[in-house]
C-alpha positions in Angstrom: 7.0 18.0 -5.6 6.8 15.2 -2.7 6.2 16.9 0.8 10.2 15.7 1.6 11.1 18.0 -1.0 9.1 20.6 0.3 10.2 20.4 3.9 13.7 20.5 2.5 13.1 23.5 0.3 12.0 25.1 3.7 15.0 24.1 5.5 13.0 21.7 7.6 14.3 18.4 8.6 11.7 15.9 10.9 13.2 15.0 13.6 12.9 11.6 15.3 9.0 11.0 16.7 9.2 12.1 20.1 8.0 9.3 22.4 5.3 9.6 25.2 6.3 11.3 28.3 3.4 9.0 30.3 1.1 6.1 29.8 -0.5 7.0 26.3 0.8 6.0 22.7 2.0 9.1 20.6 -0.8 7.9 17.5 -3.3 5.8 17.0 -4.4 4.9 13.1 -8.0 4.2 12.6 -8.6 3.1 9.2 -6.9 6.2 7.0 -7.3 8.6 9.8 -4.2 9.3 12.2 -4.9 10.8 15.6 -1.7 12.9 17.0 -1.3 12.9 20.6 -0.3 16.7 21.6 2.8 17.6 20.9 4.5 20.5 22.9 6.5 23.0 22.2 9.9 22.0 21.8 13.1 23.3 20.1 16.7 22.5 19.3 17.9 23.9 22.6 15.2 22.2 24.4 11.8 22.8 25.6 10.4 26.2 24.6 8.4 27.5 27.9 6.8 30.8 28.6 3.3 32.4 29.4 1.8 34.3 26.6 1.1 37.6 27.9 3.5 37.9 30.7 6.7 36.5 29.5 6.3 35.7 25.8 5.4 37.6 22.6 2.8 36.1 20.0 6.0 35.9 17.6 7.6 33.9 20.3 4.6 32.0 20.4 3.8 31.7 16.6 7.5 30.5 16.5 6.8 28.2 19.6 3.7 26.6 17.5 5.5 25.8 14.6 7.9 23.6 16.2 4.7 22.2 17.8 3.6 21.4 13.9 7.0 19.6 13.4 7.0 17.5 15.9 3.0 16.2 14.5 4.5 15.6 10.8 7.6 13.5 12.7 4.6 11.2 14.4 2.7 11.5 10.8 5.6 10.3 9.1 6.1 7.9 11.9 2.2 6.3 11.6 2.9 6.4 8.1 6.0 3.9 7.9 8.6 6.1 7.3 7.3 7.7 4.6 5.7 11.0 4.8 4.4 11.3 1.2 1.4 9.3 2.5 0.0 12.1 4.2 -3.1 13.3 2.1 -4.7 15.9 4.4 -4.4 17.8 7.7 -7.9 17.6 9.0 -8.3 19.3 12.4 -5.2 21.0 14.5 -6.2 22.0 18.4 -4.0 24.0 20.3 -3.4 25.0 23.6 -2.1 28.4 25.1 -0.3 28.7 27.9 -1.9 32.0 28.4 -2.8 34.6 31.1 -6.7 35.3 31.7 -6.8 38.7 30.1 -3.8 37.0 26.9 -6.9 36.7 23.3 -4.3 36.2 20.9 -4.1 32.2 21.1 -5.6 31.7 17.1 -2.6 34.3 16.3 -0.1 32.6 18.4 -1.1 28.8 16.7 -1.4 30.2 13.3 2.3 29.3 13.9 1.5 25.8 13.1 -1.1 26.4 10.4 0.7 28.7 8.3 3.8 26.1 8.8 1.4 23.6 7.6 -0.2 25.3 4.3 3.6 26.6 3.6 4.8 22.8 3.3 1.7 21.0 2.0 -0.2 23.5 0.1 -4.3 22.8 0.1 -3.5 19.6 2.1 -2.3 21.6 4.9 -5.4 23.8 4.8 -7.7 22.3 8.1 -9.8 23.1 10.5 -9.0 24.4 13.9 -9.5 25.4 18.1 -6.9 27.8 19.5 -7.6 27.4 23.4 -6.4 29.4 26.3 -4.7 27.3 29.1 -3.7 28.9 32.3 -0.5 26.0 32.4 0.8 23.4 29.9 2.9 20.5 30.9 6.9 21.4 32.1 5.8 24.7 31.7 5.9 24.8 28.2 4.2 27.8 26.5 1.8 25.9 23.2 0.7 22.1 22.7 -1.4 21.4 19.7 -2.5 18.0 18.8 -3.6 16.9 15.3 -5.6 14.5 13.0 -4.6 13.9 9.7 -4.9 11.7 6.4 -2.9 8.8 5.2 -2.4 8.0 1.5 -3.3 4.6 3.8 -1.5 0.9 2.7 -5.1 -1.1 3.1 -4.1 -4.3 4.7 -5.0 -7.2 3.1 -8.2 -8.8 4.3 -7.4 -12.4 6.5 -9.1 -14.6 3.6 -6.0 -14.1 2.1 -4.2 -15.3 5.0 -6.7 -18.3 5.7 -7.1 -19.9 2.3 -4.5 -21.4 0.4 -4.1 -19.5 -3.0 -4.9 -21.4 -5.8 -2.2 -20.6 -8.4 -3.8 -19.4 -11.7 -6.8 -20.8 -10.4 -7.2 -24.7 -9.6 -6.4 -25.5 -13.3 -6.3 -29.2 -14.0 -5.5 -30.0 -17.8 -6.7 -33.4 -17.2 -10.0 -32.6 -16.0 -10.3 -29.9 -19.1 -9.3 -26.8 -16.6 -6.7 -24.8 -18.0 -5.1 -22.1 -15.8 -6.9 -18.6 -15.8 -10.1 -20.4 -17.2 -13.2 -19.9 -16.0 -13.8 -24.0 -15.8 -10.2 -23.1 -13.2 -12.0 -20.3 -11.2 -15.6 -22.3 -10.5 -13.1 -25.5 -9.1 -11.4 -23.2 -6.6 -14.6 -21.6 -5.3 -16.0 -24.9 -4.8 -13.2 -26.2 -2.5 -13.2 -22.6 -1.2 -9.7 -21.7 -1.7 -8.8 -18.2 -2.5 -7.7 -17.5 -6.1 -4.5 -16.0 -7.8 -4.9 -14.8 -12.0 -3.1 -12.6 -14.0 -4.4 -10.0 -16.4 -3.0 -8.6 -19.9 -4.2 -5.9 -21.8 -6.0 -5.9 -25.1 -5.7 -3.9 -28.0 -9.0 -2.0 -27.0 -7.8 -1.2 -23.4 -9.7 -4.6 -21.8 -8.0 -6.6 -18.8 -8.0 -10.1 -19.9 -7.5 -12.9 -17.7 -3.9 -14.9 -19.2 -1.2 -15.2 -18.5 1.2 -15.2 -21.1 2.2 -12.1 -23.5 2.0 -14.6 -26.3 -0.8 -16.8 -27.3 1.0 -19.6 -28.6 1.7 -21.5 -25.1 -1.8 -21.7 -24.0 -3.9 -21.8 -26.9 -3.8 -22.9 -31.0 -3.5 -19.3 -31.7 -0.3 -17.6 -32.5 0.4 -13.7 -32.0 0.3 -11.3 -28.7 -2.5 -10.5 -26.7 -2.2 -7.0 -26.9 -2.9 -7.2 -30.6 -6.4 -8.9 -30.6 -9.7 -6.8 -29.4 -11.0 -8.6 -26.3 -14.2 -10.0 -28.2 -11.4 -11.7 -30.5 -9.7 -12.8 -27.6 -13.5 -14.3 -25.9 -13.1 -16.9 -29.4 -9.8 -18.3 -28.8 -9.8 -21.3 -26.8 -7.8 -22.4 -24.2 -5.9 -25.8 -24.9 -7.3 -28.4 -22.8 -10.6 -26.8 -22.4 -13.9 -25.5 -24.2 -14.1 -21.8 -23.6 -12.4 -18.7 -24.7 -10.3 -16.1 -22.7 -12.7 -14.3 -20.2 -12.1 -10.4 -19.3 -11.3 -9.5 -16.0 -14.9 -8.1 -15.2 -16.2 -11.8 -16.2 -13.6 -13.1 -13.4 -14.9 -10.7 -10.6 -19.0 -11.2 -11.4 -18.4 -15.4 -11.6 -16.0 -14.9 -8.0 -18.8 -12.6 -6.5 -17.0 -12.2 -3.1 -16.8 -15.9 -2.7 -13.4 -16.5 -2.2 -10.2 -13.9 -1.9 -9.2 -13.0 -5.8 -5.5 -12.0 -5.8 -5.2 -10.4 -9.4 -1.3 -10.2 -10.7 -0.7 -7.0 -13.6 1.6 -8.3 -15.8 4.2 -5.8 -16.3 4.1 -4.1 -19.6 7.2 -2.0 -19.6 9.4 -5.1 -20.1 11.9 -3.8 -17.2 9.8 -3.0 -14.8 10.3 0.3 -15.3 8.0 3.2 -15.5 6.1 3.0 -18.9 2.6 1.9 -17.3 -0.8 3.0 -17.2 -3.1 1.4 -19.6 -3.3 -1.8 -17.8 -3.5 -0.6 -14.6 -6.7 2.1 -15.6 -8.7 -1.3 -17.3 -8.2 -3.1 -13.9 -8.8 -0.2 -11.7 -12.3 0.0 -13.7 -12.8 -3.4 -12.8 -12.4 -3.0 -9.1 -13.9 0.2 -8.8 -17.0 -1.5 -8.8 -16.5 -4.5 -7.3 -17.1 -6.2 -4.0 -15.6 -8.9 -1.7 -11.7 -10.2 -1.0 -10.0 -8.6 -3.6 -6.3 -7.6 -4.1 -4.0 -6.0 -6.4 -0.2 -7.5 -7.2 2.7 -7.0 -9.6 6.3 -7.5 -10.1 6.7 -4.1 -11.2 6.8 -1.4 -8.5 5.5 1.5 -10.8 2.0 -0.3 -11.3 1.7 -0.8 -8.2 2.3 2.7 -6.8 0.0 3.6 -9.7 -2.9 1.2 -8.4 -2.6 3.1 -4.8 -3.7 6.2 -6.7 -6.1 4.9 -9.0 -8.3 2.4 -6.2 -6.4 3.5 -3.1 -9.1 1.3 -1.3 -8.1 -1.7 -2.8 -4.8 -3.5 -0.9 -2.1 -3.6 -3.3 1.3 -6.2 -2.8 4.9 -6.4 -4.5 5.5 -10.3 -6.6 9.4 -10.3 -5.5 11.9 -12.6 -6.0 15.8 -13.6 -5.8 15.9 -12.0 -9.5 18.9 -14.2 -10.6 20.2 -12.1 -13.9 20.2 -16.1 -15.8 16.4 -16.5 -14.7 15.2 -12.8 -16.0 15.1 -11.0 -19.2 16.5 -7.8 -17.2 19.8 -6.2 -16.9 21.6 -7.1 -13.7 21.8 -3.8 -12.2 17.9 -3.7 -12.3 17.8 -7.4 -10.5 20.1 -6.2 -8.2 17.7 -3.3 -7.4 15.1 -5.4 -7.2 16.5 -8.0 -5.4 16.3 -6.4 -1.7 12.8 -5.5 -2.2 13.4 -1.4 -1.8 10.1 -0.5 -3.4 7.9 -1.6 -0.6 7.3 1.7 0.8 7.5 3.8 -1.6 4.9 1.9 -3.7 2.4 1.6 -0.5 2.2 -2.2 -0.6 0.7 -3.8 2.4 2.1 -7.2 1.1 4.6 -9.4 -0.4 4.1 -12.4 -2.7 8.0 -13.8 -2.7 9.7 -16.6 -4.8 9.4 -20.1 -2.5 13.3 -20.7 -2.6 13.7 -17.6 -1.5 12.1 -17.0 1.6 15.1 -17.2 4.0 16.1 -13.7 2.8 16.7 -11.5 5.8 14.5 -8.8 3.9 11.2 -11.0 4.3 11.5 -11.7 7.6 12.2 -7.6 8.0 9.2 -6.8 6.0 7.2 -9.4 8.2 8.2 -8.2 11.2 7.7 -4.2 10.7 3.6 -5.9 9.4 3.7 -6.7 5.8 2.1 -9.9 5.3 4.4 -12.6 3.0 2.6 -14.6 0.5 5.0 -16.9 -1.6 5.0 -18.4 -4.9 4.7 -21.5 -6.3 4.4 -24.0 -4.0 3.8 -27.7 -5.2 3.9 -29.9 -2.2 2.8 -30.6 0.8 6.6 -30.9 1.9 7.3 -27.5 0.2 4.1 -25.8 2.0 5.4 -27.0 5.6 8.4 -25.8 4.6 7.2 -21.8 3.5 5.3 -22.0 6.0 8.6 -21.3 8.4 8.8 -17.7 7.0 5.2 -17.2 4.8 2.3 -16.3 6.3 0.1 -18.2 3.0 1.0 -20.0 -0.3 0.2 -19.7 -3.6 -0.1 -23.3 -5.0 -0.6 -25.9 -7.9 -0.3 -29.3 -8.6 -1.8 -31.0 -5.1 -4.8 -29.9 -3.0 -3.8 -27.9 0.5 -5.3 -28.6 3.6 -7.8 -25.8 4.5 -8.1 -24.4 7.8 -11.0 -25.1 10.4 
């Protein structure tokens, strides 16, 4: 059950993030880690005042204290995008009192909050905890607590990726014997130190292996899918145009080394982007689990990618999106037209975009860019078409001509 669910199960609906009443910001994000400013007590008829042990009850108080414990999920779910299913963990709650000198109740009084907490999120809402007296709160106002907490965190994705122009499938070259997604491909980019973009497909014993297609028959003399050959059967066919076989992901990272950014695309294997995943996304998770350097995590299909955030949460993890014209994909038109405005972003805990080149002027890009989502885009060929991108991308993905790198 999401904690939205929950919450609405309890009858709770977050209310908007309160903003600062002076010169402080309500949370600051370090990393995974979300720091709450305090957040007093405060209900729908206003502010909730009162001096425990004079004027107030600790039931008054308790219920003071959980309103307190709303108002930190609203600036979780705030921190968090909109979303509060990121939230992993309530690490540490301290509240304050507004107590007289001879009032001890004050960890009764803000178990409030805390049993609020555990009653929504389960073991995620178990924390640590102060409960501190307070002879007077701001506006009079009888508990303040303020919070630290976990986020299911969106890693950005590391400036490399921003700096270097993205070699599309690797610099392939069929006329100097590179094919795309070889390893002849890879070793050109890293010399002219541009980042690097390849694709994975599964194979029948579970391997990621760097192509592109589903079908061998494009890029190689073989005929037949790649998820019907064992990856050491794979490692014999050769690419056309070259002199080596198809290398595995884990090949791809160790010969990369941290060199350049590696942007690695998961093919979908559903067949409409839809939620039959898992196999794919497990191989390459192994992959990156132990791997080092630039490295980032893409797909058309939203499911995989949500999928990634749980299996290398570490790793940053973007959306391939498009105009998804219905003639241009083997999808029904409803799911294009679901696709089409890009609603998976948050949900799937992308960081970034990769968008269709013809595309870019959609008003949804330049939303996503301006709420902090970077925008790759796919496939420039051009210096023309790169200046062009460049209006509404932050970096291209690119074949056919040789980008300008930056100082």
């Amino acid at each position: 059950m999401t904690i939205e669910n929950r919450l609405a199960e309890l009858g709770v609906e977050l209310p908007n993030a309160p903003a600062p009443a002076a010169n402080y910001v309500p949370f600051v994000q370090v990393g995974d880690i979300v720091y709450v400013s305090g957040q007093i007590s405060n209900g729908p008829d206003g502010l909730i005042t009162g001096k425990l042990g004079a004027d107030m009850d600790v039931e008054a108080g308790a219920a003071a204290a959980k309103t307190c414990a709303i108002s930190l999920l609203a600036q979780v779910k705030a921190a968090c995008g909109g979303d509060i299913n990121r939230l992993k963990r309530v690490i540490k709650l301290t509240g304050f009192v507004n107590s007289t000198a001879d009032f001890t109740d004050q960890p009764k009084v803000i178990n409030g909050a805390s049993d609020f907490l555990v009653d929504a999120l389960g073991d995620a809402g178990r924390h640590s905890r102060s409960a501190v007296s307070a002879v007077a709160l701001p506006l009079g106002v009888a508990v303040e607590i303020e919070g630290i907490f976990r986020d299911r965190m969106s890693p950005q994705i590391p400036p490399d990726f921003i700096k270097r122009p993205i070699a599309h499938r690797a610099l392939h070259d069929l006329d100097a014997g590179r094919p795309e997604n070889s390893r002849a491909a890879i070793q050109a980019a890293i010399d002219y130190g541009y980042g690097i973009e390849i694709d994975v497909q599964l194979s029948a014993d579970g391997q990621a292996m760097v192509f592109h297609d589903y079908d061998l028959r494009r890029l190689t003399e073989d005929v037949g899918a790649v998820g019907q050959r064992i990856a050491t059967d794979l490692a014999q066919i050769s690419l056309k145009g070259g002199n080596e076989g198809i290398p595995t992901l884990g090949e791809v990272v160790a010969l990369v080394d941290g060199r350049v950014p590696l942007l690695v695309e998961i093919k979908d294997q559903d067949g409409s982007m839809g939620t039959d995943v898992g196999p794919l996304e497990h191989a390459v998770a192994e992959v990156l689990n132990c791997a080092s350097g630039a490295i980032a995590v893409m797909s058309f299909n939203p499911h995989s990618v949500a999928l990634m955030a749980e299996l290398v949460p570490q790793v940053p993890r973007g959306l391939v999106t498009s105009a998804y014209r219905p003639e241009d994909w083997p999808l029904k038109t409803k799911r294009c037209d679901q696709l089409r405005e890009i609603p998976d972003y948050v949900p799937s805990r992308a960081s970034f975009i990769s968008h269709e080149a013809a595309d870019l002027a959609r008003p949804r890009v330049a939303e996503l860019r301006s709420s902090g989502a970077a925008v790759l885009c796919w496939t420039i060929r051009s210096e023309a078409e790169e200046a062009s991108a460049r209006r509404y991308a932050d970096n291209v993905t690119f074949e056919g001509y040789l980008p300008r790198l930056s100082g």
